[in-house]
TIPAZA-61291 format. One record per atom (N, C-alpha, C, O): x, y, z. Coordinates in steps of 0.02 Angstrom, whole numbers, plus 50000, padded with zeros to 5 digits. Layout:
XYZ
...
***
This chain:
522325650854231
521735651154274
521765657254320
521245659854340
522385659454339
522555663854396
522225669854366
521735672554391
522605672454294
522435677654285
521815677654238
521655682354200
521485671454246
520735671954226
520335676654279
519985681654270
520515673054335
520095676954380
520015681054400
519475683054422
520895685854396
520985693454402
520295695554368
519755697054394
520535695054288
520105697954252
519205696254268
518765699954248
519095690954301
518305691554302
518255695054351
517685697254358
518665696954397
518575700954460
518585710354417
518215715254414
518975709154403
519295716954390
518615719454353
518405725154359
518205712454300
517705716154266
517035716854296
516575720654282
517105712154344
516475714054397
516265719754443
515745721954469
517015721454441
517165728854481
517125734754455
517215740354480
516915732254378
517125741354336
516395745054338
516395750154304
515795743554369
515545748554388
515715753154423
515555758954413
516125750854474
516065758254524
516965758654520
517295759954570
517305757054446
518045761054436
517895767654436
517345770454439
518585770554432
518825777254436
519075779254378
519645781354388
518925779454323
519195778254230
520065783854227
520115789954235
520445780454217
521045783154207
521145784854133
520935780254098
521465790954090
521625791754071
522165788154029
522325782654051
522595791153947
523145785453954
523845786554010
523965791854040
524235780454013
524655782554045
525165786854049
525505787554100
525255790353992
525825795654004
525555800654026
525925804354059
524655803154013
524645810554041
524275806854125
523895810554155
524385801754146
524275800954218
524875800554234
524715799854293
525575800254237
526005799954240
526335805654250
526755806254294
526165810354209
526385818654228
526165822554275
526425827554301
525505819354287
525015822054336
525205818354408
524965820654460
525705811954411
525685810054483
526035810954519
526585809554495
526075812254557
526575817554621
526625811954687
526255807454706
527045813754703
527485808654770
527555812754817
527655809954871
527535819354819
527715824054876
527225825354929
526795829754933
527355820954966
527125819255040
527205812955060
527585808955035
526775811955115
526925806555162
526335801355145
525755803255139
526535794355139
526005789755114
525975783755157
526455779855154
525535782455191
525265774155210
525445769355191
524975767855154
525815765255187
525805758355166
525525755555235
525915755255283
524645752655241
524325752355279
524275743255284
524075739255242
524465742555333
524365736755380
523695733855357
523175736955349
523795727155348
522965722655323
522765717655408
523065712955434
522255720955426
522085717855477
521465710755459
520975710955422
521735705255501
521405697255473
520975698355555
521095702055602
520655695055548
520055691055615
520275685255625
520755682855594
519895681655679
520325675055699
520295669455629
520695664855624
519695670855573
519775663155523
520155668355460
520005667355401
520595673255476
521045672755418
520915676655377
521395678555344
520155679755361
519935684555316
520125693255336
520215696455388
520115694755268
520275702855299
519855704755315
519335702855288
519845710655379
519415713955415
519215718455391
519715722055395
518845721555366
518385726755320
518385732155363
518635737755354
517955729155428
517635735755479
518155737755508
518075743355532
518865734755519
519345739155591
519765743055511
520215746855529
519705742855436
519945743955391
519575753655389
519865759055383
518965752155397
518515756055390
518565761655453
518475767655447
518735758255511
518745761755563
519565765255568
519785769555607
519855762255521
520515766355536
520425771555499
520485776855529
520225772155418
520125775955372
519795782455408
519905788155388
519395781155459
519025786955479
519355791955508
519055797355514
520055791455532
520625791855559
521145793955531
521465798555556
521375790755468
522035792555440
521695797455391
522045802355379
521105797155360
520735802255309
520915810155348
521195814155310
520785812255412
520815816555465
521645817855476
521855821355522
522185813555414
522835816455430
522895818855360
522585816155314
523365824855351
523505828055289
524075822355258
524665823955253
523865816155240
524185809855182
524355811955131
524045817155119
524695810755093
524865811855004
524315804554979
524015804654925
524255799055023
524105793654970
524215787755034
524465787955090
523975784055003
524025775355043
524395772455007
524645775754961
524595763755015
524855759354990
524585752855011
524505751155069
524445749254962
523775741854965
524495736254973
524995736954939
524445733654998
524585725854988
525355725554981
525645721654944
525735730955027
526515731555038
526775724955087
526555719255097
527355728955112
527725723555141
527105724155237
526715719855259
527235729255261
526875731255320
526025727655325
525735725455375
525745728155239
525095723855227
525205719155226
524745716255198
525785714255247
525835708955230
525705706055163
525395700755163
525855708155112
525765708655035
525985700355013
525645698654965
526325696655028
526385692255011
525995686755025
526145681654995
525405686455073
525095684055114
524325685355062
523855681255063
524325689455036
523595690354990
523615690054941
523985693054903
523115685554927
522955682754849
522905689454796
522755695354805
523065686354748
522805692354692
522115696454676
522045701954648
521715692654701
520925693554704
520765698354766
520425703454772
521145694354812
521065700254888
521325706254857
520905710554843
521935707554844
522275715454820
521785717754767
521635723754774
521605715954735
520935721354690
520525719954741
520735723154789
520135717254753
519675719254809
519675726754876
519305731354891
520265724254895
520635729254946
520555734254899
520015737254900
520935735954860
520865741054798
520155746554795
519955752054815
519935740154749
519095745554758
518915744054819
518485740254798
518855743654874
518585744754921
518965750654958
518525753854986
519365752554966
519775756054992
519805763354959
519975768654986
519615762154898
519565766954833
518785770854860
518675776654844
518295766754900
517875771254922
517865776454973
517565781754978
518515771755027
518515774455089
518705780255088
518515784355129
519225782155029
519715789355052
519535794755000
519185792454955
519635799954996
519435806254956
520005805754889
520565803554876
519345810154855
519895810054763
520565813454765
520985813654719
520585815654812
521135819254813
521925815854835
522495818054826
521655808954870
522045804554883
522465799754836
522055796854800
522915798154825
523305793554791
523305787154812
523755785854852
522785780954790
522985774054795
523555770954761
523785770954704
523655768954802
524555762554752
524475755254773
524445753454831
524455753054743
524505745554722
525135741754744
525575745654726
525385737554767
525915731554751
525815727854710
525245728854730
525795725454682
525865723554636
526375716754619
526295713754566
526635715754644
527145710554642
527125704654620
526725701454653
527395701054573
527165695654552
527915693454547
528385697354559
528005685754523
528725683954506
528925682654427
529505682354407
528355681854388
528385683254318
528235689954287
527855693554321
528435692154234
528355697654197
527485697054190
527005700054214
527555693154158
526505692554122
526045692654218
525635696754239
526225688954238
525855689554321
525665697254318
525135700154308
526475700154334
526515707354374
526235709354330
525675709154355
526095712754242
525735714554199
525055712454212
524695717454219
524795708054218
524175707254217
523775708754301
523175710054309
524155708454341
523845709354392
523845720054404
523385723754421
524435721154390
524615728854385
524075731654342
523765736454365
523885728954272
523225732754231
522575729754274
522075733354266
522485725154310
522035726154342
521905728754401
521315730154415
522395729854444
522165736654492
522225741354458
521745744854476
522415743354430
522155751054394
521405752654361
521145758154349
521165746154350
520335745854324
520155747754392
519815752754407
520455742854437
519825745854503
519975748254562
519885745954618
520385756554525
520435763154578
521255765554575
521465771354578
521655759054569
522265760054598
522565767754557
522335768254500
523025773454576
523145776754544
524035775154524
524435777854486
524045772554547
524875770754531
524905764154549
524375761454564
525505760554550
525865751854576
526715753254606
527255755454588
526455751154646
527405749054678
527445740354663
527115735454679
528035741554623
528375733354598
529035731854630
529525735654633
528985726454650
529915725454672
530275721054629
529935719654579
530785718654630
531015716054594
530845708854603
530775706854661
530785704654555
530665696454559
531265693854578
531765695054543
531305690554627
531795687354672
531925678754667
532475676054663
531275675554669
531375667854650
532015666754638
532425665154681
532155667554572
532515665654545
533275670854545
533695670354501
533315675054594
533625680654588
534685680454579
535065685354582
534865673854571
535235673154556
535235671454485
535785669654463
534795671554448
535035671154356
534725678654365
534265677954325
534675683154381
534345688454356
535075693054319
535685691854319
534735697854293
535335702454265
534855708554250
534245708554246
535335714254243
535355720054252
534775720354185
534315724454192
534785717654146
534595716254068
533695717054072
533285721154051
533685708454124
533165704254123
532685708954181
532075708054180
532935713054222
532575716254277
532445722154255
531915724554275
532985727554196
532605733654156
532075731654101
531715735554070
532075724654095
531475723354033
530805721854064
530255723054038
530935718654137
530275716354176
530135723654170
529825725754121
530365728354225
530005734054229
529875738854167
529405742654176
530125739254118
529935740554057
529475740054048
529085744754045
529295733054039
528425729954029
528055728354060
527595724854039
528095730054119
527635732454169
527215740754130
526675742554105
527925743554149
527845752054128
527365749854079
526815752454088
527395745754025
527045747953948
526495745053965
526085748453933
526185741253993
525645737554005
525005741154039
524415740754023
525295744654089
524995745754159
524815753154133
525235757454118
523885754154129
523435762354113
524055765454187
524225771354179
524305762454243
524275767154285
525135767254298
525545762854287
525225774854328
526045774554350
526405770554381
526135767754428
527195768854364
527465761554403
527985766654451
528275771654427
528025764454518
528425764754560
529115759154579
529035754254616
529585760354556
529915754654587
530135754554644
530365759654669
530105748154680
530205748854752
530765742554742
530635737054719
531495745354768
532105743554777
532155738654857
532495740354906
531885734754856
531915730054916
532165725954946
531875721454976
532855726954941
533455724154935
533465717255008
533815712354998
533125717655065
533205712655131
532695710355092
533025707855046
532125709355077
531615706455031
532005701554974
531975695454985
532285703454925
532065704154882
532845700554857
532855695754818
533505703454886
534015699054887
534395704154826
534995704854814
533995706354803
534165711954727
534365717154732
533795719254741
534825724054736
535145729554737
535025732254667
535445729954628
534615736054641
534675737954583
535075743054575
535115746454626
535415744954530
536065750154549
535665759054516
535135761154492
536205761054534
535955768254504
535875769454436
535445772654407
536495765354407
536365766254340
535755764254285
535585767154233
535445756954324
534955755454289
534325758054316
533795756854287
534335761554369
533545764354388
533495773154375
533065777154391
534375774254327
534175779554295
534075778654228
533845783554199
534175774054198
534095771054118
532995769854139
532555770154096
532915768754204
532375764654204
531655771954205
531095771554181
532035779254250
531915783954256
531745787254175
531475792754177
531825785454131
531815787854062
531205786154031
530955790253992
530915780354043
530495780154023
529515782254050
529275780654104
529355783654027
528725789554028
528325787654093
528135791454137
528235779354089
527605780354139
527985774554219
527695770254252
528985778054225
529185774754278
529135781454300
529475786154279
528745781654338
528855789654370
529375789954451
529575795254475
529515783154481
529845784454540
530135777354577
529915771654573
530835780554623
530835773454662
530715773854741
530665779054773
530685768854760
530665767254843
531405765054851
531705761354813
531635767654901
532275764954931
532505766754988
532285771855016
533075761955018
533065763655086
533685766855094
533825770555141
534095765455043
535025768855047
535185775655050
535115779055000
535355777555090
535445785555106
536205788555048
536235794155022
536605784455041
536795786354980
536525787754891
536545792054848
536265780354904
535955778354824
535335785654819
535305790154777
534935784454876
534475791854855
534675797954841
534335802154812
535305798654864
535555804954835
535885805854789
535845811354760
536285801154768
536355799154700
535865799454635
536005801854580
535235796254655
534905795954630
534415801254615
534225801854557
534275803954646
534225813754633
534515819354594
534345824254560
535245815054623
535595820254559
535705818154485
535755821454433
535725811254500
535745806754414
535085808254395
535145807754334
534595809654403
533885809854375
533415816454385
532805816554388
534105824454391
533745828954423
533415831554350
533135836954355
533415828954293
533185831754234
532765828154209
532665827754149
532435824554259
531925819854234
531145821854273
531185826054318
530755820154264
530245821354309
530205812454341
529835808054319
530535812054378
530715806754426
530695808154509
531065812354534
530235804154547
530455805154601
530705799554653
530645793954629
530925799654707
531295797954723
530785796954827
530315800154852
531015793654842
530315793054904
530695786754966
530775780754958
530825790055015
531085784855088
530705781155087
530125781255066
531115776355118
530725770355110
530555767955207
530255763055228
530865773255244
530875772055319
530725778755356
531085783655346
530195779055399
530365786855440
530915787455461
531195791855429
531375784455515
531925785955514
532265789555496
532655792655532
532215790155434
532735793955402
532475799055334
532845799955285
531805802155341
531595804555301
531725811855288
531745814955235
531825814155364
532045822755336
532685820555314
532915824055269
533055815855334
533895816355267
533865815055233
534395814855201
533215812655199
532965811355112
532715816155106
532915817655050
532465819355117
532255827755100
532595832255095
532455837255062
533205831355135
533695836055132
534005835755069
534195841155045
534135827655023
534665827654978
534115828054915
534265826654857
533525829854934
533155832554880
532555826354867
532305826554811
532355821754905
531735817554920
531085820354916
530895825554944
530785816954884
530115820454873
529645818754941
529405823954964
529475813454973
529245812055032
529455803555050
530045801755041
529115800255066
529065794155104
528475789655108
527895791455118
528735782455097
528175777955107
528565775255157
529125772855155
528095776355213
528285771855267
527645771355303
527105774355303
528065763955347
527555760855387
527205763055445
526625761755460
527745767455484
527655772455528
527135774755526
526755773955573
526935778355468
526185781455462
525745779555491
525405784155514
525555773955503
524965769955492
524785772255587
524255770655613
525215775055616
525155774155692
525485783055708
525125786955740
525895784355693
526115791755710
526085795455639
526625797355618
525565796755600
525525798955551
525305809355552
525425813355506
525105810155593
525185815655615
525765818455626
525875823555594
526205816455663
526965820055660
527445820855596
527785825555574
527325813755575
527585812755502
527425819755466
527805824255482
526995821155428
526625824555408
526765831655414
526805835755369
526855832955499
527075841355522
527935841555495
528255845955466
528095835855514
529005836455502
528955836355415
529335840455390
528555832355367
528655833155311
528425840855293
528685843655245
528035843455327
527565852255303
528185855355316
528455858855273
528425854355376
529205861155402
529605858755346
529555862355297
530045853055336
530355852855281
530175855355214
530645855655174
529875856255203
529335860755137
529815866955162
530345869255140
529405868455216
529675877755224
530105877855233
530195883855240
530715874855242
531315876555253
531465875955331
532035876655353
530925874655371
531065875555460
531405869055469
531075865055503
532005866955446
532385863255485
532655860355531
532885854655538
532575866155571
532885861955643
532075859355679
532075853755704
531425863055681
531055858855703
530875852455674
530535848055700
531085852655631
530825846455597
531235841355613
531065835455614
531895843855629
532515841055662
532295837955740
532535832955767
531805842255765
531585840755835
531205835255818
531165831555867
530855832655760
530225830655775
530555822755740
530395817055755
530945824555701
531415817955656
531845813555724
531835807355725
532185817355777
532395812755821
531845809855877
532015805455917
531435811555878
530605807555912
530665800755907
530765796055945
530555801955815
530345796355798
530795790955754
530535787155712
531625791055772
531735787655770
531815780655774
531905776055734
531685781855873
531465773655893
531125769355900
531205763255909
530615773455895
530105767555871
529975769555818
529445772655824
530215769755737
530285768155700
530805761455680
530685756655643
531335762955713
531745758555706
531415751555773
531775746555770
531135751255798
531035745655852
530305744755794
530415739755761
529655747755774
529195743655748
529645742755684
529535736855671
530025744755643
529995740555566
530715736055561
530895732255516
530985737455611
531725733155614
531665728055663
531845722155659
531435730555704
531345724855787
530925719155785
531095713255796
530185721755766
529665718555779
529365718555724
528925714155729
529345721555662
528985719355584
528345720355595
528165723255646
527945718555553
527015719755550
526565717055623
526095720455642
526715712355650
526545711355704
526585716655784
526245717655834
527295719055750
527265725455820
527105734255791
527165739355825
526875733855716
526595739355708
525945738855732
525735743155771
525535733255712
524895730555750
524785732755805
524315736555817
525365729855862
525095731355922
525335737655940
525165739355997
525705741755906
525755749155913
525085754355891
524935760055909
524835750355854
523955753555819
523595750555892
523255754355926
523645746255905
522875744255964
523225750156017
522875755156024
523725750056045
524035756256077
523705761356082
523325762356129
523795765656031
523565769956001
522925771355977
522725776955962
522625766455974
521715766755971
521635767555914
521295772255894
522065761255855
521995760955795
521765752255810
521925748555857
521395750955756
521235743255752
521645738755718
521435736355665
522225737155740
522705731355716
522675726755687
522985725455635
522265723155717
521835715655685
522465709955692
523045711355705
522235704155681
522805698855700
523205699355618
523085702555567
523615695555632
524325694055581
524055687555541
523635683955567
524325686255474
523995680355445
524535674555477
525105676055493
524275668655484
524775661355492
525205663755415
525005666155362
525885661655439
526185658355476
526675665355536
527125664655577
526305670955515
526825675855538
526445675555611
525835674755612
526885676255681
526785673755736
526735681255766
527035686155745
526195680855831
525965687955865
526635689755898
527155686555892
526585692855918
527155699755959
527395696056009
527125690556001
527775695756063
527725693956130
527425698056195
527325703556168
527245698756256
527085702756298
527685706056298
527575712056303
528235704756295
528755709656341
528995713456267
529405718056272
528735711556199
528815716556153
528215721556161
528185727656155
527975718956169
527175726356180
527265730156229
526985735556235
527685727456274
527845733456325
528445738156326
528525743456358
528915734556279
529395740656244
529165743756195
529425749156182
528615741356154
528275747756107
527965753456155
528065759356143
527695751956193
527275754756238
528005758556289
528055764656288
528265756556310
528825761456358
529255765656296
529375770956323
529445765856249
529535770356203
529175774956172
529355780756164
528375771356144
528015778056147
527825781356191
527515786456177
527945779256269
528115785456320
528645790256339
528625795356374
529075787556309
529925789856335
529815796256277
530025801856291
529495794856214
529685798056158
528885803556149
528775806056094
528415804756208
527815809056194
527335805456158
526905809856150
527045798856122
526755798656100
526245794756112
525855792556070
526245793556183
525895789956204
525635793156295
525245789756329
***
């Protein structure tokens, strides 16, 4: 029934798709190099997603030099929205931003056929790529085997490029280097998310003969993923200091290092205080801050406290950005 409905959704939506190509020559064509949104889903008080503070941010982050967004991540509270909401979000979101932009999907499901069927249907409506993590449920029978075959057939399923996103506090799963360079081989895995400052550099050099990329998974620490040869970053950060991001990712391009060095220790701490401290709820109130529209958090995840909004707020003063 579930993925009945994908599909009556996905086909209700294919008027106003974006028609993709097959997947290997979208796959050659998709590029990771820059800085991307994984954008916060703002709810109203009965629970539904907010369209207009969605709309009103777009007016906003469109006005930052982005590589791309990300639908229905960890920061969107991705686990919290139905399958029907994430294509929805999808094409709707698919109107807000310019062609030049890269939509990505989550995609996440805990069965192979789920994540397949929900992954070919955001790609009907807009998505240009999917970030998948690993299925966890059950993540103690898993094997190295059973997790290169999920993403396998994902890869073969899905018109659009697969991202794997290595989500290890999530997800309970460490995928190792070896299998996400066996996983790098095939045509339409074009990249991973990760947060290990070793494993990414590892993983750069195990896969420098591939057209593979490789993408932070935290501002924090993104010019030292650039340094060991990172293509850019999905982080949550964006969604609120996405302008700086952006200048420190352009100098790293040119080689200007040490400013970018200036601009990388900024934003350490409140990087590390919104995605370590305080989670989706205190990126929120770092957007109302900032004169972005936050919107409330879904039940069961609980609002911020006052005396956390005022250490977001005394850090983005200590640190210029406020």
């Amino acid at each position: 029934m579930r993925g009945l409905k994908i599909q009556l959704l996905s086909n209700a939506l294919k008027p106003a798709l974006r028609r993709h190509s097959s997947s290997s020559s979208v796959a050659t064509n998709f590029d990771l190099d820059g800085v991307f949104v994984p954008i916060p889903t703002p709810y109203r008080a009965n629970g539904n997603v907010d369209y207009g503070a969605l709309a009103y941010n777009f007016e906003r982050w469109e006005k930052i030099p982005f590589r791309g967004y990300c639908v229905g991540g960890s920061n969107g509270e991705g686990p919290y929205l139905k399958a029907e909401e994430k294509l929805e979000m999808v094409s709707k979101i698919r109107s807000m931003i310019g062609k030049d932009k890269l939509l990505i999907a989550g995609t996440t499901c805990e069965s192979t056929k789920l994540t397949c069927d929900l992954s070919k249907a955001a790609a009907e409506v807009g998505a240009d790529g999917v970030l998948v993590m690993s299925p966890f449920y059950f993540k103690t029978r898993m094997t190295e085997n059973s997790l290169y075959d999920h993403f396998v057939s994902v890869a073969d399923s899905c018109p659009a490029p697969v991202i794997v996103y290595n989500m290890v506090p999530v997800t309970g799963i460490d995928l190792s280097v070896d299998v996400l360079k066996k996983m790098s081989l095939h045509p339409n895995i074009v990249g991973v998310k990760d947060k290990d400052m070793g494993k990414l550099a590892a993983l750069v050099t195990e896969t420098q003969d591939q057209k593979f990329q490789i993408v932070a998974g935290s501002a924090s620490y993104l010019l030292a993923a650039m340094l060991v040869g990172c293509s850019g970053g999905i982080n949550g950060l964006a969604a609120v200091l996405g302008e700086p991001l952006c200048k420190m990712h352009k100098l790293a391009v040119a080689g200007q290092w040490q400013e970018a060095l200036e601009l990388q220790r900024k934003l350490v701490n409140i990087d590390l205080l919104l995605m370590q401290e305080c989670g989706p709820a205190g990126l929120k109130a770092a957007m109302e801050l900032l004169g972005y529209k936050g919107g409330l958090c879904r039940s069961p995840l609980p609002p911020i406290s006052d005396e956390k909004v005022a250490k977001i707020k005394r850090t983005l003063k200590k640190d210029g950005f406020l």
